[in-house]
N, C-alpha and C positions, 0 to 999 in steps of 0.2 A: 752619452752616445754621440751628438751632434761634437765635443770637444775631442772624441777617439776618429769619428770619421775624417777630419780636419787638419787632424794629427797623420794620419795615413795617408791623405792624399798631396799633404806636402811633402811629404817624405818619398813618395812615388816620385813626384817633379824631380827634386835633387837625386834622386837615385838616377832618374833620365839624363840630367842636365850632367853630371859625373861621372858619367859613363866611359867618354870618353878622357883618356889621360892625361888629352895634350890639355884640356880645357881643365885640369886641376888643378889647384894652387899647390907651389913647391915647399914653399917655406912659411913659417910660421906667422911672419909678416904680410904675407901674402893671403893667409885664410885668412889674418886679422881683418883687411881691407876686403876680405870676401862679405866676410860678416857682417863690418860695416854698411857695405851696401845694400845688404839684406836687412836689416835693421829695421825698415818701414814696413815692407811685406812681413817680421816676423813680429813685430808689437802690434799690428792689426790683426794678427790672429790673435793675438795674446801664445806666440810662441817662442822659445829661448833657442840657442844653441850653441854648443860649444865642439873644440877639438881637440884630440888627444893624439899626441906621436904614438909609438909602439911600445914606449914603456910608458906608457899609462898618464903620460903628464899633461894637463891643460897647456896648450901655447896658445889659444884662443878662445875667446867667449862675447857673446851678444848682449851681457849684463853685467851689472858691477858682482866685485868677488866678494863682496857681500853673502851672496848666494848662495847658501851649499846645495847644488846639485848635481848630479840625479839619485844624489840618496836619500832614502826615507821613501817612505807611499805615497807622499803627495805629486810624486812629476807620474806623468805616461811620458816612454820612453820610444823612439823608435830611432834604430844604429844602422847609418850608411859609411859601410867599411869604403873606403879607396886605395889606392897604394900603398902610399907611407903613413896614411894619417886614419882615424877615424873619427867621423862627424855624426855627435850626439844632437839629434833633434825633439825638441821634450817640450811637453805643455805641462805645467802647475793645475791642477786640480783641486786644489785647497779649498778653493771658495766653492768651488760647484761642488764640492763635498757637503762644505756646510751647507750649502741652498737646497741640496738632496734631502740631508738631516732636517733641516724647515720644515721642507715641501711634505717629510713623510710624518714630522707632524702635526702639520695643519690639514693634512691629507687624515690622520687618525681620528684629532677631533672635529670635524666636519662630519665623518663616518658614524662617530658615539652621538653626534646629535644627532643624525636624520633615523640613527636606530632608536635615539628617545623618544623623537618628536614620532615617528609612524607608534612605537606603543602605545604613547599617547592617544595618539587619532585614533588607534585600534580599539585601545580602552573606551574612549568616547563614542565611537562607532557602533560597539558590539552594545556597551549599554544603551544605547539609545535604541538599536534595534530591537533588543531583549527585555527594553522596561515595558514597553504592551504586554509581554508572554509573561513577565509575571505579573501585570493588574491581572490579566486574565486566570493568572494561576489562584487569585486571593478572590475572583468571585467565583470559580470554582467548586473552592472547596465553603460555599456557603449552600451549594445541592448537599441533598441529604435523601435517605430510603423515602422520609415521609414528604417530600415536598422536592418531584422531580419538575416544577414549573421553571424552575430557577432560569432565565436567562441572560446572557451575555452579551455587557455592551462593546461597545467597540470602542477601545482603547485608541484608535490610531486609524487616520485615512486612509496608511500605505494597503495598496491594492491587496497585497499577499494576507494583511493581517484583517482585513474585511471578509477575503474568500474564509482565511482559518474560522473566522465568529461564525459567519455564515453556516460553515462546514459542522462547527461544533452543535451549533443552537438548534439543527436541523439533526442531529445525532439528538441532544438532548430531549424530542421533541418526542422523537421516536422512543428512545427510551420510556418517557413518561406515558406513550399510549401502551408500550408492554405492560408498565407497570400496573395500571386502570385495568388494562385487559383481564390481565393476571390475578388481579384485586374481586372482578369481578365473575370471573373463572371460581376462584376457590368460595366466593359468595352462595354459587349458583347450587355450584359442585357437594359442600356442604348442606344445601338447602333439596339437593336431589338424594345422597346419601341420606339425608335425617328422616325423609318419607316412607320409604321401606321398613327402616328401622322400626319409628315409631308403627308402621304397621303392625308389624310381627309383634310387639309389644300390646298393640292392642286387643290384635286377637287372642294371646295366650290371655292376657287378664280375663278378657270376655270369656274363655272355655276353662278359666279358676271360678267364674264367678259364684259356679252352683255345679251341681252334678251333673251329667252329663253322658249319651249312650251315646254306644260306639259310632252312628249312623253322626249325631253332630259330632262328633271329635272327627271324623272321617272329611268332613267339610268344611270343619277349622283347620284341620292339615294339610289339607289341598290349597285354602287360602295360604294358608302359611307358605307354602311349598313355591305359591306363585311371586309372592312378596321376595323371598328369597330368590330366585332365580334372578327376577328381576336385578336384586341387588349383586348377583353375582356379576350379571350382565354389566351392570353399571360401572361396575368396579374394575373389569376386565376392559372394557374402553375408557376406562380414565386412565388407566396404566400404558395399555396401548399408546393413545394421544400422547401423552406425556414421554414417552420409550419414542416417538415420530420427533417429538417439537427439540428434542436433547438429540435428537440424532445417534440413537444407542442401537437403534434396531435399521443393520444392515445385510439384509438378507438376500443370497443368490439369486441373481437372474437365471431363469432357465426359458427354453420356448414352450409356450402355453397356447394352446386353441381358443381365443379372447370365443368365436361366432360357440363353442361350445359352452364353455363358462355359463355367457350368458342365457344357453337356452338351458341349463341344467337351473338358474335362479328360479328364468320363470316359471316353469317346470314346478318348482318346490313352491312358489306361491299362487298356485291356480287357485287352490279355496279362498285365499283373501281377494284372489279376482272374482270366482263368482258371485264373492258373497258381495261385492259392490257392482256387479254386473257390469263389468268393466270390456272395454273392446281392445283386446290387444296386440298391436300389428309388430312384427320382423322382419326387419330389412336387414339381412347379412348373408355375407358372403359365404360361400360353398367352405374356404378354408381361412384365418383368419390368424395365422401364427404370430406371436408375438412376442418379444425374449424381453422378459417383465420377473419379478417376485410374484411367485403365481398364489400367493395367499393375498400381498396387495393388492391383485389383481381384481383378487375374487371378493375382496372387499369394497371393491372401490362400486365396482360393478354393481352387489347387492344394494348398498346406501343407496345408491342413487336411483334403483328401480322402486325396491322399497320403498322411498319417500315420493316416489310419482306414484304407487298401488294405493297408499296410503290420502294420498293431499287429490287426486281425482275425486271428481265429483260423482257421486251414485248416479251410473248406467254411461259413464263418462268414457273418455277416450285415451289408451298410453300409444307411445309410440316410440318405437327405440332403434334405432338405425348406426350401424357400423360401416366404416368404410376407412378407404385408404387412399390418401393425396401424396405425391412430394414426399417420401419416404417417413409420413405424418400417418396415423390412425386417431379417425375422427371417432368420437363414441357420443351421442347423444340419446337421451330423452325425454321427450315434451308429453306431460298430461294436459287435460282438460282440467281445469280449475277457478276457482270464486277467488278473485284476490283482490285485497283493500287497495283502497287508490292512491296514486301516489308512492306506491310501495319500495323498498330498498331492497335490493335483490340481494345485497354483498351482506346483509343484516343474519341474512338465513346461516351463512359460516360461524359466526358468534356461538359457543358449545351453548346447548339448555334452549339455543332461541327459539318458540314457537309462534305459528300464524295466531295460535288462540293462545290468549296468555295463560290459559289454564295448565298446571303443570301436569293434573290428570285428564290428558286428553283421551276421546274415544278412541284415535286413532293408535293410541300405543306409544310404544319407544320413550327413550333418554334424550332426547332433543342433542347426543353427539354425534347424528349420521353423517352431515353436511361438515361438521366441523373436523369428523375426520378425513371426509373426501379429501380436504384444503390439506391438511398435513398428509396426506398421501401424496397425494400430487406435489406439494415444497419437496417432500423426503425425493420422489424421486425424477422431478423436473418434465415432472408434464404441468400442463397448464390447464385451468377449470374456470369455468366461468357460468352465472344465469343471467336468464332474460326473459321479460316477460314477452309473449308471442302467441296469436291467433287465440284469444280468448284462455292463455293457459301458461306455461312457464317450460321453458325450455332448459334443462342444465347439460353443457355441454364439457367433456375432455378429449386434448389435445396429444397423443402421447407419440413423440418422434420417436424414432427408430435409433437407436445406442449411436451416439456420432453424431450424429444430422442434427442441422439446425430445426427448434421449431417452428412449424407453419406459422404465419402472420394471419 
């Protein structure tokens, strides 16, 4: 480019400079001595030139006839016609030929190395970044169903691959208390199924034993009857729980009367209140709508009066108060109650748990009341919580309004 620009802008001068006619040389001798003096200015450029009459013949040149030019590819050519003559001014490009042909392969392999050499680092890079994620892939797979303790060290300081152990070990952690959970779920679960069972079994043997009038068969079957139910019971809230914790069971919101629901519970459990002479107060609202699954609803409700009817102390106190904050519905109720010290309130959600470890308690029930509350409330994002308060225990739900954040 710089030897075309060079070329054209001396060829602009002579075009200037010969412009006019008087200032052209006449005769052949005449360009010779032009040339001549041009000579210095045209071998500092590294440029030639010659002239040709009208038929075509050199009568002068600025280099030995050595030369053949300007034929062939290697001159740039630029032609200042004048009168009688015309004046070839031409640069050789041979070498800046070759020096281009160099240039464009020292230019290629420079190119194939900085593309080997980045591979390379790439290569280097990626495994250096990715030999942590597979040590961590080989302790991995040393967890197993029976032995989810397994934890993961940390292959590497970089920040990213301490949050991932981190991230993981605390997922792994969790996992292993499902597992326990779960372990001790189907423990419990089997050990409340096997009661009934063996019930019913022992009564029918007792009413084989010997013979037998109607009036005892009539009392073996009533036994039987209650054994059974119970086990219906039991079995219809393990499936429940289980249809919650799988999230299978998605059922329509529609609007429900919560202040009704709940006076219809208590309503159905007056004889288990008088029979423990229970004092029982309603705080609720005139109207009380609420767009919920109005069988969760009515379950979530029951458990939790229930197990305050039940865990009150004879001639004791309930108390169940509804209201509404912040597009939030508070539901609580607090009984009167005898509770060991020291106690863990979040213990009582655990399915089977009881205050008395006896699985035949006076009070009745499957020890799943509380633990379905808890999957009520995951299944449909309200929030539950107990507390122990003024000699007695408080369990309280939180259930926002479709949209709305929940209250804090």
């Amino acid at each position: 480019t710089q030897l075309a620009q060079s070329l054209e802008s001396h060829a602009a001068l002579y075009r200037r400079d010969l412009r006019d006619e008087k200032r052209q040389p006449r005769t052949s001798h005449d360009w010779q001595a032009f040339l001549e003096g041009e000579n210095r200015t045209l071998r500092d450029f590294s440029l030639s030139m010659l002239v040709l009459n009208k038929k075509q013949d050199v009568v002068a040149r600025s280099h030995s006839n050595g030369v053949e030019w300007p034929l062939g590819g290697d001159w740039l050519v630029e032609t200042i016609p004048t009168r009688d003559y015309t004046l070839i001014l031409a640069a050789r490009w041979h070498s800046t030929r070759r020096e281009i042909r160099q240039l464009t392969i020292n230019l290629a392999l420079v190119t194939l190395g900085v593309i080997a050499a980045t591979a390379l680092g790439s290569w280097l890079l990626v495994g250096r970044v990715l030999s942590p994620i597979d040590r961590l892939s080989r302790q991995a797979h040393h967890a197993s169903a029976e032995d989810w303790r397994v934890r993961l060290q940390i292959p590497s300081r970089d920040v990213e691959v301490v949050g991932l152990v981190d991230t993981l070990n605390g997922l792994l952690d969790r996992l292993a208390r499902t597992v326990e959970s779960r372990g001790r779920f189907y423990a419990a679960a089997s050990h409340e199924l096997r009661t009934p069972i063996q019930g019913l079994s022992a009564l029918l043997e007792v009413g084989l034993s010997r013979p037998r009038d109607a009036s005892q068969w009539q009392e073996i079957a009533t036994q039987a009857l209650d054994e059974s139910r119970r086990l219906s019971a039991l079995t219809q809230d393990l499936l429940f729980l289980n249809q919650l914790d799988n999230q299978t069971v998605a059922p329509s919101a529609s609007e429900v009367d919560a202040a009704d629901i709940i006076e219809r519970i208590v309503a159905q459990m007056q004889t288990q209140i008088e029979t423990k002479e229970l004092k029982v107060s309603l705080d609720l609202p005139n109207e009380a709508d609420l767009s919920a699954p109005q069988n969760h609803l009515e379950m979530l409700f029951r458990n939790l009066i229930e197990n305050a009817v039940k865990y009150a102390r004879q001639g004791g106190d309930v108390r169940v108060v509804l209201n509404r904050q912040n597009q939030t519905t508070h539901f609580s109720v607090w009984n009167s109650a005898d509770l060991p010290p020291a106690f863990e309130t979040e213990k009582l959600f655990e399915p089977f748990f009881r205050l008395d470890s006896a699985r035949q308690s006076q009070t009745g029930g499957n020890g799943l009341g509380l633990s379905l509350v808890a999957a009520l409330c995951r299944a449909n994002g309200w929030t539950t919580f107990l507390r122990v308060e003024d000699h007695g225990m408080r369990a309280q739900v939180e259930l926002p309004d479709p949209g709305a954040e929940p209250a804090l």
